[in-house]
C-alpha positions in Angstrom: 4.0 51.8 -28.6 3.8 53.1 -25.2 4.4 50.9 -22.0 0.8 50.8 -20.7 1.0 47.9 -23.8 3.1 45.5 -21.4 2.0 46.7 -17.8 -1.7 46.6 -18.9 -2.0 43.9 -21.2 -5.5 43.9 -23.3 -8.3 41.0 -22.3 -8.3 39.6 -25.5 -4.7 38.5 -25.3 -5.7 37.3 -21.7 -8.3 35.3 -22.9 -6.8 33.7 -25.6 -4.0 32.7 -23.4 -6.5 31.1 -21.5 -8.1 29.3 -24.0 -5.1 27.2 -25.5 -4.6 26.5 -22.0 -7.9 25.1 -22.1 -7.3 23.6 -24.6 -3.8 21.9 -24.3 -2.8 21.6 -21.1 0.7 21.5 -20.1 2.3 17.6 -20.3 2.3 17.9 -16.4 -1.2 18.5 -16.0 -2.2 15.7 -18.1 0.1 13.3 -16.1 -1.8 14.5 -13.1 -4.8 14.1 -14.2 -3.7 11.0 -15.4 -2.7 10.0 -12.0 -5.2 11.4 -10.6 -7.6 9.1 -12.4 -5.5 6.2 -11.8 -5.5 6.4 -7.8 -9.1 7.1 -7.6 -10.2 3.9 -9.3 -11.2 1.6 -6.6 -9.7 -1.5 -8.5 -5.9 0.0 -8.5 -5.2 -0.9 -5.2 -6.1 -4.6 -5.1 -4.8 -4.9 -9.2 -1.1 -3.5 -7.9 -1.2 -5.7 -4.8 -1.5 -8.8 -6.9 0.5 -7.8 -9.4 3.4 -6.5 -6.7 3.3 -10.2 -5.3 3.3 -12.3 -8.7 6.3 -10.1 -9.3 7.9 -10.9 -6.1 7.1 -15.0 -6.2 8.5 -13.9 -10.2 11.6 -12.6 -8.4 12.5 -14.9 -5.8 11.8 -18.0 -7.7 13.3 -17.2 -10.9 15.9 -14.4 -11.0 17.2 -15.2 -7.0 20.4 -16.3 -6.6 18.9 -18.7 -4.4 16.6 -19.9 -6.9 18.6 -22.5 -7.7 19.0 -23.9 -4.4 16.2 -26.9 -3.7 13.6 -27.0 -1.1 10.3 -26.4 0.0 8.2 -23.8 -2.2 7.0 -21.5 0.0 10.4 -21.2 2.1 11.8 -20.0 -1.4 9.2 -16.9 -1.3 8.6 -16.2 2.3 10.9 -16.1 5.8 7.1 -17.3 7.1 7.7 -21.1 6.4 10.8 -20.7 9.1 8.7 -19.1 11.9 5.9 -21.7 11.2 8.5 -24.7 11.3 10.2 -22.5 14.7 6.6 -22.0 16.0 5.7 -26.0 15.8 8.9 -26.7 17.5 10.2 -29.4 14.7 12.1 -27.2 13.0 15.4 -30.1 14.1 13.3 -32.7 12.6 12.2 -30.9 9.2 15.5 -29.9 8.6 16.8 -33.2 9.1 14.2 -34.5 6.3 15.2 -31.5 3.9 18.6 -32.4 4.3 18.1 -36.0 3.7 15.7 -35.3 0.9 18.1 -32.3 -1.0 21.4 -33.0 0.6 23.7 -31.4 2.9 24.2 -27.1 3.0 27.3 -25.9 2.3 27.2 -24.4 5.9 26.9 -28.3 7.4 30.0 -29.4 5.4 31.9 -26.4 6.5 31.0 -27.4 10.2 31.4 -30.6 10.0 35.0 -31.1 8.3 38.4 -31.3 10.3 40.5 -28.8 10.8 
């Protein structure tokens, strides 16, 4: 065997290379075609939006520390419900109301007990 054999390798051990290349790509390939597929579907974007803010609503209500704590629904999801209350400029009077409806914070009794 002379060394021509390894520096010149024949064409039909090229080819057949190729083929079973061709014919089973690598696992990486396949996950980027895969993914590939995936991001080019128009659909994905709006299906992973959704399903991103289920999970969060999921999230926050459920597994939250907070999720125990009462009050209004959509101040357990969102800091948005604040700024709207700040925005309206009742945010004294509807946390009056909460209170009265859920009880007093643990950060009202702290303030409000003797020293």
């Amino acid at each position: 065997m002379s060394f021509s054999f390894f520096l010149f390798p024949s064409k039909t051990t090229a080819t057949t290379t190729a083929d079973h290349t061709k014919k089973n790509p690598p696992a990486a390939g396949v996950a980027a075609m895969l993914l590939a597929a995936l991001l080019s579907n128009p659909l994905f974007y709006p299906i992973a939006l959704a399903a991103s803010a289920v999970g969060w609503v999921v999230h926050q209500r459920v597994y939250s520390p907070y999720a125990a704590i009462p009050g209004p629904f959509w101040a357990s999801i969102t800091r948005f419900w604040y700024l709207q209350r700040i925005n309206a400029k009742d945010m004294h009077r509807c946390t009056k109301e909460l209170h009265e409806k859920h009880g007093i914070c643990a950060d009202t009794e702290r303030e409000s007990e003797p020293d």
